[in-house]
N, C-alpha and C positions, 0 to 999 in steps of 0.2 A: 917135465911136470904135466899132469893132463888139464887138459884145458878148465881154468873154471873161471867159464863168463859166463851171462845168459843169454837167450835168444835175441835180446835188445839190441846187444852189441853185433850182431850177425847183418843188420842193418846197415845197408851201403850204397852212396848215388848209381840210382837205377832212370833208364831211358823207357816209355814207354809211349805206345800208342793206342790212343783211345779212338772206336769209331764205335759212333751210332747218331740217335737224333738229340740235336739240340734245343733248347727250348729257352725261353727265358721266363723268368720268375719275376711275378711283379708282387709287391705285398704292399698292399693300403694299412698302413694303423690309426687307428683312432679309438674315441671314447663314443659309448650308447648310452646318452644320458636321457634320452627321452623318447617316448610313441610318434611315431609320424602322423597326424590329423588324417592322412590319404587313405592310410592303410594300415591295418596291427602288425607291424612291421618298426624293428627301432631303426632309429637316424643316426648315422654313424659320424660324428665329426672328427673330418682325417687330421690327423695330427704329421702325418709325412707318408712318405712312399721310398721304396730301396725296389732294384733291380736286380736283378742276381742271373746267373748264368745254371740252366737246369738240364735236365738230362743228363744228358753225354759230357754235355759240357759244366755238369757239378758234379761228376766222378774226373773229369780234367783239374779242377779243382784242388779236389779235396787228394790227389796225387799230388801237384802243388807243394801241398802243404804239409804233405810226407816226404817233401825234400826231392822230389820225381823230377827230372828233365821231362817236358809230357808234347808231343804231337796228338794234337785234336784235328780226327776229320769225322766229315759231316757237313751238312748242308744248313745255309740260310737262303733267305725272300731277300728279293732285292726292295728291303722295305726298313723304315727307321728300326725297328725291331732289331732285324738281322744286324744294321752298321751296330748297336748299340751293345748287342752280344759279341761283336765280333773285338770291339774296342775294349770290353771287358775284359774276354778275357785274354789279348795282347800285355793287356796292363796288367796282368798276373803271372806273364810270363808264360801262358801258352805257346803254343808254336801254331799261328794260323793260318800257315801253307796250304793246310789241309781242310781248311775251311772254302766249300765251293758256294757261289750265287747261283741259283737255278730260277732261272725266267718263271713269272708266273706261279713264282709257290711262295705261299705266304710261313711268316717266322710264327711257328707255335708260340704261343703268349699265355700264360696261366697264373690269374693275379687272384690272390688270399686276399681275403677281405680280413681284419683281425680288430677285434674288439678287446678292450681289456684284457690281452694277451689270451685272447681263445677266438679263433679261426670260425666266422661265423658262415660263409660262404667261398665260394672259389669258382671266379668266370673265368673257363677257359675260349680263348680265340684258338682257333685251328683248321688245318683242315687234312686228313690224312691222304695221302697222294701219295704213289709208285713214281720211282724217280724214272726218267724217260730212256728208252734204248742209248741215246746218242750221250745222255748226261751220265749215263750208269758206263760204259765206254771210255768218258774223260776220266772219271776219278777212278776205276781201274789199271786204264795205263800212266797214271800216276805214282801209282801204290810200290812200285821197286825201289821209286825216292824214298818216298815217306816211311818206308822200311829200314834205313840205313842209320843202323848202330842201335837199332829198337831190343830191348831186353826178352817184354813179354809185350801181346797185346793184350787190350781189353775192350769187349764187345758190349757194348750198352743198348739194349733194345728199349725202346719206350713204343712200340708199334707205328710210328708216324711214317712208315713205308719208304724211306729211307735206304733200309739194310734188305735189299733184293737179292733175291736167291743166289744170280750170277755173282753178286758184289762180295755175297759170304762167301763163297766156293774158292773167288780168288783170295780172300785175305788167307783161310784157310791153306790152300794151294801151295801158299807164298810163303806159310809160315813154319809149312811142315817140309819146305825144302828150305829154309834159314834153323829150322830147328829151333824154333822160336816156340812159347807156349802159348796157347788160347786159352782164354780165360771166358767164358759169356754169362749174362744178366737178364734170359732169355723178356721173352712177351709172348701172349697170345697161349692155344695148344698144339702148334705143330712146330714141335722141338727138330723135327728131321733135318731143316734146314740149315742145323748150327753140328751138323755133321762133320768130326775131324777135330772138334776143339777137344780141348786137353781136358777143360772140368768146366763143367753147367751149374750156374747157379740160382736156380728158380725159391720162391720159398713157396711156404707147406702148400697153401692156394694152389699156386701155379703147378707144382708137383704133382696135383690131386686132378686140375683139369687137362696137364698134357697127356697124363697116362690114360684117362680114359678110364678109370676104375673108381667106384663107389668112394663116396668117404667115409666107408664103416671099413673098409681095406687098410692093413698093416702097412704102416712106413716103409717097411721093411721089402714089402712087396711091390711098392708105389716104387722105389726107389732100382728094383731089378728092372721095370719097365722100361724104366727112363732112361736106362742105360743102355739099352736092347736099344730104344730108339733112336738115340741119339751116340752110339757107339765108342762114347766119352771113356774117360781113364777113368775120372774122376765127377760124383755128383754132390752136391754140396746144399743140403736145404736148411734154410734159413726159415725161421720161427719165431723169429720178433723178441718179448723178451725171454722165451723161453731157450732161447741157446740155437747153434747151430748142429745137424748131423750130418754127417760126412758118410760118404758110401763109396766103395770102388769098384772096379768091373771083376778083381777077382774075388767079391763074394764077400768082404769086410765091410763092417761097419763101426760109428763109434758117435757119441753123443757128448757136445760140449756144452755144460750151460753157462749163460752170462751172467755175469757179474755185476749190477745196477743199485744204484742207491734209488733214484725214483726214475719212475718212467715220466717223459712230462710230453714226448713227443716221437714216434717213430717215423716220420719224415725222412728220406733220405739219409735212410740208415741202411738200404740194401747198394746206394752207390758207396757209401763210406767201408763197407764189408767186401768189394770190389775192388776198391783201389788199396784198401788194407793187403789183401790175395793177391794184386798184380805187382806189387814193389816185393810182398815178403818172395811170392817165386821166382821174379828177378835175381833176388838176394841168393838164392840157390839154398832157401829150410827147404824143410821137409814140408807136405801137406799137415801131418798134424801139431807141428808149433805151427803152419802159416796159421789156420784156424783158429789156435788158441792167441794169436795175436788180433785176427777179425774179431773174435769175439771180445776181447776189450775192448777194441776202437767202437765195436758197436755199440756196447754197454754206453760207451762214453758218449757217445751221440745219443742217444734215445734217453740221457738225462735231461739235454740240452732243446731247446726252440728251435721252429725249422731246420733249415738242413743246415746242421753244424759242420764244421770244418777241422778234424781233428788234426793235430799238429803232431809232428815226433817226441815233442816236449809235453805235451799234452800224456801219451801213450807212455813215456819211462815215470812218469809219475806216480801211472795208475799200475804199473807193473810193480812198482816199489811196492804196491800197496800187499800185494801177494808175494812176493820171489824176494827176497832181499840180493838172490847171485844175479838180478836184472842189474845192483848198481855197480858191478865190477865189471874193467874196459879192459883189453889190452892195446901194444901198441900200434896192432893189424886194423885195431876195429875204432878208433878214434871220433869215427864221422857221425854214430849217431848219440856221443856222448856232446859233439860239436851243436848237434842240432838240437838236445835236449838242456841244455845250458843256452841257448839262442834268448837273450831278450832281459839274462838275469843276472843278479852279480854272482861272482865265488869267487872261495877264498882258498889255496892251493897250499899242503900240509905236505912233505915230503917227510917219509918216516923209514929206518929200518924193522926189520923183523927180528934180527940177528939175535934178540934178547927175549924175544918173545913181545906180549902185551904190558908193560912195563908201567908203573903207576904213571911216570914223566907220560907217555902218551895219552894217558888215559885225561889224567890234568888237562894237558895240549888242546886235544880234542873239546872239554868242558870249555876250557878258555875263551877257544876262537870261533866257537860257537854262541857266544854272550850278546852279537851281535846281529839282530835277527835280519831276516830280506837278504841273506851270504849262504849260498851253498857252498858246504865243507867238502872241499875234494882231498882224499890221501894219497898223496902219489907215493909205493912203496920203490923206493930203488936198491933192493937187493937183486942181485944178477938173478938168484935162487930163492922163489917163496916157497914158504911153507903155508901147502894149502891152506892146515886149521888155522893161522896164523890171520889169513884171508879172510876163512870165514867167519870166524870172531869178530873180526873188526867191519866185517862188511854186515853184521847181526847188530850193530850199533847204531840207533836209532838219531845220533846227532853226525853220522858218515851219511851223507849223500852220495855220493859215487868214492868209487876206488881208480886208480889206474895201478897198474904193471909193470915192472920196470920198462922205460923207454930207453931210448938211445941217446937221450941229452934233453936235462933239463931246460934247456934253450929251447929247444925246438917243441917240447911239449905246452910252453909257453907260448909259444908263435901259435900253435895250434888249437887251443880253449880260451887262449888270453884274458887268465884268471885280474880280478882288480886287487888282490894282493897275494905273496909268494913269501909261505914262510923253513925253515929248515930245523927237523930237529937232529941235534946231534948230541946223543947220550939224554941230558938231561937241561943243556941248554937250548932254550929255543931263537933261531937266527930271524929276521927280517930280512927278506933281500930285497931293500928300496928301489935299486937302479936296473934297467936294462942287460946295462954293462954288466951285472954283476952274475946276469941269470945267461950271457954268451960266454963267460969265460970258466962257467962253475958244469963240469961234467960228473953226474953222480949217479 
């Protein structure tokens, strides 16, 4: 039978390594309820403050939270700043091996001031500094560890001088003898230096200043430059809400646009588009499903405040919302039906096809759907589906997901660990209350 899942399910624990600059994110909230007497200026009365891990280290993140094993390197100040990023993001399950102190350099700090949820200022602390000959040396003969078992990397520029010439040539070097992919988020306009990555991801801006050519110039023509100079496979410019376009070196292009209900914040929506492209090439799609996967996760970010943190569960949602063959699994592809189920109840229907769509399921389905906050999962256990059989019932707007015949309903249960398990057979429908009864029942 030919495959029919969708991209969703292509989704599989991926290892990844993120290097660039870190920063941390400081956001003041409060209310402006009055003129300050000083100056015509409002007075902001802080109602809290939150911390967050930015740059390099909120594309570490927001991997995270697409289910990534993620090695972060890059540098902090041996300054409360740096401990307080570093203990972040440990406690999120980073890997901070690759996190070095470097004497005398202070941790980038960039605090939103936010008013009645609109960002009325933003002070940054910084200071941009080339990493030194002897520190740029440690964290290269480093880098053969910090490589081991890495899927793709991802290159996170924020300019903070960091990622030195030498520093990329070896990641590059390293990765193109492990045949590993580069993936970069360039900065500034001299793209040269990110020479050897697999696909550059500057957006329209950045695209318009590394090329060096008017902005009355063709995308089309901005886009052969860049690849001229940056000798890439792969160029990929981002355009906020307007979608992303994809360009390759042999002379293709294609235009994707996103998908938004509102736009409320573009914020650290080019790291979310990043770490979308770094797990889907891991996963081993194609360039254009990874795209059309970035581009949701973006949409979905650029609805949300600040730098949002989109989830896998977040993403099979919004895929539903387009593809209804996003909710069907089989039993190779399990992990991101695992992770998109993470946090929620469901309720587990095994059904045959054998008879086609039969009124009894159709009932079934209405029934154990009566009870809301339960995602309806149908596991079909015929050895042999019938595609249309599929995708009928996957065209059903009370199916949340499908799965495929597995190799034991025992074990599919171990593995989604639905909160109830029901069986139909013919026109009865079964309860299976106990454990027991779901290790000894093969169907």
């Amino acid at each position: 039978m030919e495959r029919l899942t969708g991209t969703f399910s292509q989704l599989a624990p991926t290892k990844v390594l993120v290097i660039g600059d870190i920063i941390l994110d400081s956001y003041t909230f409060g209310k402006a309820r009055r003129i300050s007497p000083e100056a015509p200026v409002a007075v902001l009365e802080v109602l809290r403050e939150e911390y967050k891990a930015g740059g390099a280290g909120n594309v570490a993140l927001n991997l995270v939270s697409l289910a990534a094993d993620v090695v972060l390197v890059g540098r902090i100040g041996e300054d409360l700043a740096g401990e307080s990023l570093k203990n972040a993001l440990s406690d999120e399950g980073v890997h901070s091996f690759g996190i070095f102190r470097e004497k005398n350099y202070k941790t980038p700090v960039k605090n939103r001031i936010i008013a009645d949820n609109q960002q009325i200022v933003r002070i940054d602390h910084e200071q941009i500094t080339a990493i030194s000959e002897s520190f740029e040396e440690e964290i290269i003969a480093k880098l053969p560890t910090l490589f081991k078992g890495i899927q793709v990397v991802a290159v996170s520029d924020y300019g903070k001088g960091f990622l030195s010439l030498n520093l990329l040539n070896a990641v590059m070097n390293l990765a193109k003898i492990n045949n590993i992919p580069v993936v970069v988020d360039p900065k500034g306009i001299n793209f040269t230096k990110y020479k050897g990555a697999t696909l550059i991801k500057p957006n329209l801006k950045e695209a318009y200043a590394a090329s060096g050519l008017p902005v009355e110039t063709s995308l089309e023509v901005v886009a052969k430059q860049l690849l001229k100079i940056t000798e890439s496979d792969v160029l990929m410019i981002t355009r906020s809400e307007e979608g992303i376009s994809l360009f390759d070196k042999n002379g293709s292009n294609d235009n994707f646009p996103v998908r938004i209900r509102e736009v409320k914040d573009v914020t650290g929506a080019g790291d979310t588009v990043l770490s979308m492209l770094a797990v889907s090439l891991a996963c081993g799609l194609d360039m254009s499903h990874a795209v059309q996967l970035c581009n949701v996760a973006a949409g979905i970010a650029i609805e949300r405040f600040g730098c949002a943190r989109i989830s896998l569960c977040d993403l099979a949602r919004r895929l539903l919302e387009f593809d209804f063959i996003n909710k069907i699994f089989d039993q190779e592809h399990l992990f991101a039906l695992q992770e998109a189920l993470r946090g929620r109840k469901s309720t587990l229907l095994g059904v045959s096809g054998e008879n086609g769509l039969t009124t009894a399921i159709f009932s079934t389905i209405k029934q154990l759907t009566l009870n809301p906050g339960f995602d309806l999962i149908v596991y079909i256990r015929d050895l042999e589906v019938d595609n249309e059989f599929v995708t009928v019932l996957a065209s059903l707007q009370n199916v949340n997901f499908i799965i495929l015949n597995t190799d034991s309903l025992r074990n599919l249960c171990n593995q989604i660990e639905p909160d109830a398990v029901y069986q139909l057979n013919g026109t009865e429908l079964c309860k299976l209350e106990h454990f027991a009864e779901l290790y000894a029942t093969q169907v």
